[in-house]
C-alpha positions as CSV (number, residue, x, y, z in Angstrom):
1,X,-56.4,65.6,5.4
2,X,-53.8,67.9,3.9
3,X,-50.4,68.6,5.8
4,X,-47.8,71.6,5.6
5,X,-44.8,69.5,4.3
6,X,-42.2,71.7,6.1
7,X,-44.2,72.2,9.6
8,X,-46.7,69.1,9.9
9,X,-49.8,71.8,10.3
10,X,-53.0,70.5,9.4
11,X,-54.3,72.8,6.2
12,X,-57.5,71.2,5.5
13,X,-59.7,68.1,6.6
14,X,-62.6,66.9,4.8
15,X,-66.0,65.7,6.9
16,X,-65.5,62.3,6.9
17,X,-62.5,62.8,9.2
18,X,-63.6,65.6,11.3
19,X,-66.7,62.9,12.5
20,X,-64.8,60.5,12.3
21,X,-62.3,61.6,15.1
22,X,-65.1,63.5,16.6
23,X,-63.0,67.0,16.3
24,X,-64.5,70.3,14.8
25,X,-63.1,71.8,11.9
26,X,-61.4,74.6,13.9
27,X,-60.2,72.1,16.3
28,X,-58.3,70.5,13.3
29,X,-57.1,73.4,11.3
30,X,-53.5,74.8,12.0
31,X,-52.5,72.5,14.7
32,X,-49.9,69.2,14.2
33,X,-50.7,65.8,13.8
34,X,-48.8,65.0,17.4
35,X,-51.0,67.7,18.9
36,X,-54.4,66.5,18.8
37,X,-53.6,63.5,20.0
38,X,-54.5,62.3,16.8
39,X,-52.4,59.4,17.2
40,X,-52.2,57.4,20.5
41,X,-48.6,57.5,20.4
42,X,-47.1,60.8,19.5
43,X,-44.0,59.8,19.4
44,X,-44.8,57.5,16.8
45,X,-46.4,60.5,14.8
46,X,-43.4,62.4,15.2
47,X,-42.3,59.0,13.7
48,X,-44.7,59.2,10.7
49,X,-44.2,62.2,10.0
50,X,-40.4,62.5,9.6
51,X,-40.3,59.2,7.6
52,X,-43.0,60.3,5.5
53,X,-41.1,63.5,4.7
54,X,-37.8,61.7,4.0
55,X,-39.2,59.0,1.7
56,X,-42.0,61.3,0.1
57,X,-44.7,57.9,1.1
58,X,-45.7,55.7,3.7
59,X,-48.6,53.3,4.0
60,X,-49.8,51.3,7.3
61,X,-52.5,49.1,7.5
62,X,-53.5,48.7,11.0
63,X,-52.2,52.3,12.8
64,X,-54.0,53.5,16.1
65,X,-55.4,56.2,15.9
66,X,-57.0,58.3,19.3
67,X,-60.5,59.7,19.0
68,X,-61.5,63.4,20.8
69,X,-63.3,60.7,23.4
70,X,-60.5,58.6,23.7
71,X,-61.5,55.7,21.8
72,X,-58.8,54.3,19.6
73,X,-59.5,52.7,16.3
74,X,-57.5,51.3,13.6
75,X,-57.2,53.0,10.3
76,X,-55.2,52.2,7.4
77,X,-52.9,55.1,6.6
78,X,-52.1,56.3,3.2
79,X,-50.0,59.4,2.8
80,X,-48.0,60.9,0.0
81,X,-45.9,64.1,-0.4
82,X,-47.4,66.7,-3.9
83,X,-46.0,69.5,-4.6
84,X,-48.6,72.7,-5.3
85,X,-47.1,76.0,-6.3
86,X,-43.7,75.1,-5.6
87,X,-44.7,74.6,-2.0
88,X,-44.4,70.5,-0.9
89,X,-47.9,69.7,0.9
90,X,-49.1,66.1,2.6
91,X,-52.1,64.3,1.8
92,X,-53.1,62.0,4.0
93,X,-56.2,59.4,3.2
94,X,-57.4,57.8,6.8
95,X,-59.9,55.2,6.6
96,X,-61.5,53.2,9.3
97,X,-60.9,49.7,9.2
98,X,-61.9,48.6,12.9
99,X,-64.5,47.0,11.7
100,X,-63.0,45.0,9.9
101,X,-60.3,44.1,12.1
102,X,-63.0,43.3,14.9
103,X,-64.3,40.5,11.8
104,X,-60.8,39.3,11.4
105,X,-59.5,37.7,15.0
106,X,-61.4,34.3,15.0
107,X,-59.6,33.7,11.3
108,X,-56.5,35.0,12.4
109,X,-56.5,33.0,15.5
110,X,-57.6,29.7,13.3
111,X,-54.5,30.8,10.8
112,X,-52.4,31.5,13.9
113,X,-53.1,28.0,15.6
114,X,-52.6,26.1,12.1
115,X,-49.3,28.4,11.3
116,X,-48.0,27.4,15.0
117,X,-48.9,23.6,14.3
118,X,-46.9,23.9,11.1
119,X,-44.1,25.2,13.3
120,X,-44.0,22.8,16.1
121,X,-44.3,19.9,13.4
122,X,-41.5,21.7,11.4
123,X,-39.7,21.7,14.6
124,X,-40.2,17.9,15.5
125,X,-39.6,17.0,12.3
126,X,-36.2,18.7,12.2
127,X,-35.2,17.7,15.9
128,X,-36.4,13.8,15.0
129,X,-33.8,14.2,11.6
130,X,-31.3,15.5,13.5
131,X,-31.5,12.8,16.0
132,X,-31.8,10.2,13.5
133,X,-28.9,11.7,11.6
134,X,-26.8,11.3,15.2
135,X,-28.1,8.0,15.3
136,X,-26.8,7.1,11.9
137,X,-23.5,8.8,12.7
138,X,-23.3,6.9,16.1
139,X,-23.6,3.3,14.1
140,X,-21.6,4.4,11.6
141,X,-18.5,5.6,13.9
142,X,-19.4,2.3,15.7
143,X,-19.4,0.2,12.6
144,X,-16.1,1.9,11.6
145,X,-14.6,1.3,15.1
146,X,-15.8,-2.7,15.0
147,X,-14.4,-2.8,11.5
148,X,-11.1,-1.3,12.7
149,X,-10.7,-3.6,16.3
150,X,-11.6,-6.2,14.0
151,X,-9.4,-5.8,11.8
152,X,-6.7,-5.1,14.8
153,X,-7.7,-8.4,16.2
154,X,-6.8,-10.2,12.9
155,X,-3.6,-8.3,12.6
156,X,-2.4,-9.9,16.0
157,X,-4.0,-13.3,15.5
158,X,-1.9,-13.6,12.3
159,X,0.9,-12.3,13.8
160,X,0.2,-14.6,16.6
161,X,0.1,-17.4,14.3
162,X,3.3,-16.7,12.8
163,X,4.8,-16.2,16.0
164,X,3.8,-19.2,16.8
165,X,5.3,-21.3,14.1
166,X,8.3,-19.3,14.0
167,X,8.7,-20.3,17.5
168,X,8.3,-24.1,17.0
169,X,10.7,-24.0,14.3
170,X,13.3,-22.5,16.1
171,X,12.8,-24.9,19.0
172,X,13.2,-27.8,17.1
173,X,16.4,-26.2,16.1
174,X,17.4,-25.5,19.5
175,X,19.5,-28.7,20.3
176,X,21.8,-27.5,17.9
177,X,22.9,-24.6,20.6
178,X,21.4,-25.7,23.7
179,X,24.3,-24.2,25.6
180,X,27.7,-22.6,25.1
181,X,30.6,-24.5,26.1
182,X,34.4,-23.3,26.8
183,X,35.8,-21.1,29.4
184,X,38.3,-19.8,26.9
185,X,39.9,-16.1,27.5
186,X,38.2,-15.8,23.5
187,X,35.0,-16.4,24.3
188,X,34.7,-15.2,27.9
189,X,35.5,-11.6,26.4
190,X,32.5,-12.5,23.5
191,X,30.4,-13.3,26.5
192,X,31.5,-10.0,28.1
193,X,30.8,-8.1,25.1
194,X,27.4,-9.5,24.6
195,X,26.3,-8.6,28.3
196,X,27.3,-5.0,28.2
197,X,25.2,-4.5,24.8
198,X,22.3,-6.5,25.9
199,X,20.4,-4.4,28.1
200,X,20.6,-1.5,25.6
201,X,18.8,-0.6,22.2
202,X,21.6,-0.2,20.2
203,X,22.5,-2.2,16.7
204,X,24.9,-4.8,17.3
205,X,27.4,-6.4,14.4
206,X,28.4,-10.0,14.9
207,X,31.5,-10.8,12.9
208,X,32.8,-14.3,12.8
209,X,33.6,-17.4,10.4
210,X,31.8,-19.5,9.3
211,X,30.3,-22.0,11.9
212,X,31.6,-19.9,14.7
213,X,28.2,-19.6,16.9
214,X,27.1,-16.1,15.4
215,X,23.6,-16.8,15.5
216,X,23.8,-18.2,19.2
217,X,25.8,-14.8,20.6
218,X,22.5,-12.8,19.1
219,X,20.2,-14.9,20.8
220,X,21.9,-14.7,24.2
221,X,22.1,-11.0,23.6
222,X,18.3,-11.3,23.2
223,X,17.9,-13.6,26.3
224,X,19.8,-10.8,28.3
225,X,18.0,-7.8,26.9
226,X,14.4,-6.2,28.1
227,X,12.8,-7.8,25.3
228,X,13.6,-11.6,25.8
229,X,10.1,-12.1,26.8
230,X,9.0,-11.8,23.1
231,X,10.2,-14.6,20.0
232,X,14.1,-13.7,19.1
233,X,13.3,-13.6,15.2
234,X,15.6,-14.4,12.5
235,X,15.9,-14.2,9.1
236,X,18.5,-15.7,6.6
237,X,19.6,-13.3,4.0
238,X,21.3,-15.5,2.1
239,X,18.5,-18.2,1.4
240,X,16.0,-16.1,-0.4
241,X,16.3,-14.3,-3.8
242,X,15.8,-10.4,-3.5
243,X,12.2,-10.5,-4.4
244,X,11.7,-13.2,-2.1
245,X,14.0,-11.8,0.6
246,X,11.6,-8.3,0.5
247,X,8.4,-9.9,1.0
248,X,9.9,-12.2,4.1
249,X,11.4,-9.2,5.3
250,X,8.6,-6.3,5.2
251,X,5.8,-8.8,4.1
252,X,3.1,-8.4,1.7
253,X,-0.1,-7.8,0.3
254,X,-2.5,-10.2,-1.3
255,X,-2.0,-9.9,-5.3
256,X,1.1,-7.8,-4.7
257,X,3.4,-10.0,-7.4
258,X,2.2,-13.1,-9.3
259,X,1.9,-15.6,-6.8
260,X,0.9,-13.7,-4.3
261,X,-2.4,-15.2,-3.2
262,X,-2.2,-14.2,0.4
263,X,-1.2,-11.9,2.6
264,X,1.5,-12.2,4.5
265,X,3.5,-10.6,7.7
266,X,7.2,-9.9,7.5
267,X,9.8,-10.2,9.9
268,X,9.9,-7.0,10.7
269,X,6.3,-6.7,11.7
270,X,6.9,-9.9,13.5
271,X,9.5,-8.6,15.7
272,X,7.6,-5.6,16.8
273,X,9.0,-4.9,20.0
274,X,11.3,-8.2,20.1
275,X,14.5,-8.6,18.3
276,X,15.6,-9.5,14.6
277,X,18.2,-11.3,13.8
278,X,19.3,-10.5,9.9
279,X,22.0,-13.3,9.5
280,X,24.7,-13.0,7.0
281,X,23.8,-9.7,6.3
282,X,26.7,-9.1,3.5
283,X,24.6,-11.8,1.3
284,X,22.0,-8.8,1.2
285,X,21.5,-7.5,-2.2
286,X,22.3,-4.0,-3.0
287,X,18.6,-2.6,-3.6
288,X,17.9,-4.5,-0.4
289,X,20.5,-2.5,1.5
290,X,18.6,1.0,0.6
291,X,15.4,-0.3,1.8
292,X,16.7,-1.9,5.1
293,X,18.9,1.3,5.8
294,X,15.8,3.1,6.0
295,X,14.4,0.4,8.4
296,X,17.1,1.1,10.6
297,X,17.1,4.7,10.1
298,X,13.0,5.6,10.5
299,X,11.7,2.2,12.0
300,X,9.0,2.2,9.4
301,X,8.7,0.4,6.1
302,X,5.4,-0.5,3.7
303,X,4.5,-3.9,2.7
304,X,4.6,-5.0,-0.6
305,X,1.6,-3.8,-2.8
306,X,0.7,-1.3,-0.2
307,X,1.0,2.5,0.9
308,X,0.5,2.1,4.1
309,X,3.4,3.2,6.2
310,X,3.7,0.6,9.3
311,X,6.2,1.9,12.2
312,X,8.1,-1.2,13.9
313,X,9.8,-0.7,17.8
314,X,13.1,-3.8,16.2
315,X,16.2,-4.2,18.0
316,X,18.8,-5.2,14.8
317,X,21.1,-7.6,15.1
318,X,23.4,-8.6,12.1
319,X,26.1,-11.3,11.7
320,X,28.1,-12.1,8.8
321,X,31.1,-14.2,7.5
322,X,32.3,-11.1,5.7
323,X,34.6,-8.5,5.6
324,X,32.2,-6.1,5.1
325,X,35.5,-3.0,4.8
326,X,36.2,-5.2,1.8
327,X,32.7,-5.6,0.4
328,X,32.6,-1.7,0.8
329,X,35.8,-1.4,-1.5
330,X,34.1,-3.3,-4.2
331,X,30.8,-1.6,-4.1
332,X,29.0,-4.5,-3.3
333,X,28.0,-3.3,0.0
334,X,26.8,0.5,1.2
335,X,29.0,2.7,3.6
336,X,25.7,3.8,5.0
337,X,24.4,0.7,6.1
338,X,27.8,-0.3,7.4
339,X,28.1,2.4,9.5
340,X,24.6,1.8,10.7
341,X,25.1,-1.7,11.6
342,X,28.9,-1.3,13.1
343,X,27.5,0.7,16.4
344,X,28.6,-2.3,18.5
345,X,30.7,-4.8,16.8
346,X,31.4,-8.3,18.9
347,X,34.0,-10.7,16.5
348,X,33.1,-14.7,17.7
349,X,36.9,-16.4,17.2
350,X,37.3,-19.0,15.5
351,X,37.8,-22.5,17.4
352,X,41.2,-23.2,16.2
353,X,42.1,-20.1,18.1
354,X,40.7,-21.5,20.9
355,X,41.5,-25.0,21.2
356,X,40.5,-25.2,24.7
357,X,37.1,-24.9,24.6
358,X,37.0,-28.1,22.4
359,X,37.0,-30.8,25.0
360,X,34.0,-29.7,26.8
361,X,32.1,-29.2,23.3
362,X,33.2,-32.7,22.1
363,X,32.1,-34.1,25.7
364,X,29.0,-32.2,25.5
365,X,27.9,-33.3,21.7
366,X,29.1,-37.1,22.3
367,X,26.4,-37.0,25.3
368,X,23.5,-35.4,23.9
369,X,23.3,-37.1,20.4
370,X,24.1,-41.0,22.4
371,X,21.6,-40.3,25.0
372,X,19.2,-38.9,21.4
373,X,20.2,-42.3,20.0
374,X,19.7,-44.3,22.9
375,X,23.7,-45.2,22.8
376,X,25.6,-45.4,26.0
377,X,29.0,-44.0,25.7
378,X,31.3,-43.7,28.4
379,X,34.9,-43.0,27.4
380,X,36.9,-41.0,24.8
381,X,40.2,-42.1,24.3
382,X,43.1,-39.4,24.6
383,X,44.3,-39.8,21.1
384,X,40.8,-39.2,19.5
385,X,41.2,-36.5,21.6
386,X,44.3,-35.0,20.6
387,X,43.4,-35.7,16.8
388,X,40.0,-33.5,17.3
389,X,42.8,-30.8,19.0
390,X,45.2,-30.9,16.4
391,X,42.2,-30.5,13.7
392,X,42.5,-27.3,12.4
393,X,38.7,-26.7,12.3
394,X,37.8,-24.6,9.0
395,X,34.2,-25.1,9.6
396,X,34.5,-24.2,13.2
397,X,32.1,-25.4,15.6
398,X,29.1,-26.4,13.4
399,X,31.9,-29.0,11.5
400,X,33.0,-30.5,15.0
401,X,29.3,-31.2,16.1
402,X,28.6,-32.7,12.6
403,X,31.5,-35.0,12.9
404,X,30.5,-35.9,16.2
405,X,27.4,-36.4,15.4
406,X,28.2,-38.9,12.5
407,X,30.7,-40.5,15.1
408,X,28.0,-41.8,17.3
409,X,25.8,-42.8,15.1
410,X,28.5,-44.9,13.7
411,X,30.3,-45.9,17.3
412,X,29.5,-49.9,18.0
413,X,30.3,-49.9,21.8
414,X,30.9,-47.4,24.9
415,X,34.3,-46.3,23.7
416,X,33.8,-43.3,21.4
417,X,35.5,-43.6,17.8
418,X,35.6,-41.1,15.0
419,X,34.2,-42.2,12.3
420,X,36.7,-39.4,9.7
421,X,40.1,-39.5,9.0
422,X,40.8,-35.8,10.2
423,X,43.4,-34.1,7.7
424,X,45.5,-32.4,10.0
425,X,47.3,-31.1,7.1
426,X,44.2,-29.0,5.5
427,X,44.7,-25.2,5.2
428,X,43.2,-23.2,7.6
429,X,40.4,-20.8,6.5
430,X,41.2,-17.5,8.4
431,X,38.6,-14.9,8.9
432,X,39.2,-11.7,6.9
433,X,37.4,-9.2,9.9
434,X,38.4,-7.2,12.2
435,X,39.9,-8.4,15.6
436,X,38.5,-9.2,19.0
């Protein structure tokens, strides 16, 4: 069949078509494809038509196509734009492939029904990877949670093991303070001091001599404050070397130094949530300083041989023998740190400044280490008394409980009897700090 390119008039039909669509050749000629009903959509011819005259060829392989009776078969389509005498004309080559479709369904079902099965078992195999890929993700976020409360649950079981020889140690150290003794104007106002501070968070700086109770006045600052319910923890920083002093302080990782065969949990992590007691803090080494400044400052440190940053909740308190103004001065102490520490300074005074207090210490000791040693002492005589009054003290109270101590062990019957020749005469060792 030949078209008019610009008007979609049929020209010319050869026999094949005219009996094919059961139209007669005058029937056909000069009308347009959409109006003999030629196809059974003319719309879709319209279609044809205007696509085939834009891209100059189109080709379908199953188009229906309306017979004169109204029968529709399939045809395959061909058409193609020539140009003849400058004029653009359509041929068209329809061939009837009913037939052959009519041959085709039981095959195309049979392909259908195997291409759906291939589907659906595409499908369950996709939906049974997915699920065992959520499967594996579920045991592996499981496996990663265990592995974490695990590793949470050995975290607190050593720290609950350290806790718990810390606190025997310092218990058997306790009957060296089991109470304070003296109703002295001095130590009332320490007393004072320590109560208004203890309910708060803030740093506290215990100044004092030597022997003077420092470490007791943090400890009854921790028994007074919201976290007396966890160990009071305390750390000497004058009885460790620096390295040493680092690792006991933020703790360490297995192979972090030579030596290092375990790992261990410093104070700090210890005293999560508690208090920390850094005694004779102006014995800290200067690179020490920097490191516990930041402490202070952020309330996170790393342990030795590790990256990981670990965040404490410590409440600091810091004693020293020191005139830390005076360490300052000759750069053996940091101005930063000071000022840090110095929120709320208490100064313990020494016992030669308060002389009353020591007859109900020297009572008190003579009791506890007689009724220790199984000793029964009933009486001090006045001028053992007066000698222990007139004693100028320089190692405060810590020297009177020693020599008490020593007397009793020493003391034959119920009368007590000091076992020293007190030098009244020695020079008093005067604290260099700051005032009460």
């Amino acid at each position: 069949m030949i078209l008019d390119a610009e008007t979609g008039q049929i020209t010319d039909a050869n026999p094949f078509l005219i009996e094919m669509l059961g139209y007669s050749h005058e029937e056909v000629l000069g009308k347009k494809l959409w109006e003999i009903g030629c196809l059974q959509d003319t719309g879709a011819s319209k279609t044809v038509f205007a696509e085939l005259r834009d891209k100059g060829y189109v080709r379908y392989d199953n188009l229906p196509l309306q017979t004169k009776n109204g029968r529709v078969i399939a045809v395959e389509f061909i058409s193609t734009i020539y140009l003849v005498d400058h004029h653009k004309v359509i041929q068209c080559n329809i061939r009837d492939v009913t037939s052959r479709k009519l041959r085709m369904p039981a095959s195309t079902k049979a392909r259908s029904e195997k291409e759906r099965r291939v589907a659906e078992r595409r499908i369950s195999h996709r939906m049974l990877r997915e699920q065992l890929e959520q499967k594996n993700e579920e045991q592996r976020q499981t496996k990663e949670s265990l592995l974490k409360a695990l590793a949470e649950i050995k975290a607190l079981k050593d720290r609950l093991v350290v806790e718990n020889i810390y606190v025997h140690q310092v218990s058997q150290k306790k009957h060296q303070f089991e109470h304070i003794f003296g109703q002295s104007d001095g130590l009332k106002y320490v007393l004072y001091r320590a109560e208004q501070v203890a309910p708060t968070d803030a740093t506290v700086l215990v100044l004092g001599e030597t022997g003077t109770g420092k470490e007791l006045i943090a400890e009854v600052i921790h028994n007074l404050s919201p976290r007396k319910d966890r160990p009071h923890i305390t750390v000497n920083c004058a009885a460790l070397p620096a390295n040493l002093l680092e690792s006991e302080l933020f703790g360490r990782e297995k192979g972090a130094f030579t030596g290092a065969e375990t790992r261990q949990i410093g104070r700090f992590e210890i005293a999560d949530g508690s208090t920390l007691c850094l005694d004779e803090i102006g014995e800290l080494p200067l690179e020490m300083q920097a490191k516990l400044l930041r402490v202070i400052q952020h309330g996170q440190f790393e342990r030795l041989g590790s990256s990981k940053t670990i965040k404490v909740d410590v409440r600091i308190i810091a004693t020293t023998n020191r005139n830390l103004e005076e360490e300052i001065a000759g750069g053996r102490f940091r101005k930063d740190l000071y000022y840090r520490l110095n929120v709320f300074p208490i100064t313990v005074p020494p016992l030669r400044m308060r002389t009353e207090d020591i007859p109900p210490m020297v009572h008190a000791f003579v009791q506890r280490y007689a009724r220790k040693m199984g000793k029964q002492i009933t009486s001090i005589p006045r001028e053992t008394m007066q000698a222990l009054l007139d004693y100028p003290w320089p190692g405060n109270v810590r020297e009177l409980e020693s020599i008490i101590e020593r007397a009793v062990i020493l003391c034959p019957g119920p009368g007590f009897q000091l076992a020293d020749n007190l030098n009244i005469t020695s020079p008093p060792v005067f604290f260099a700090g700051g005032t009460m």
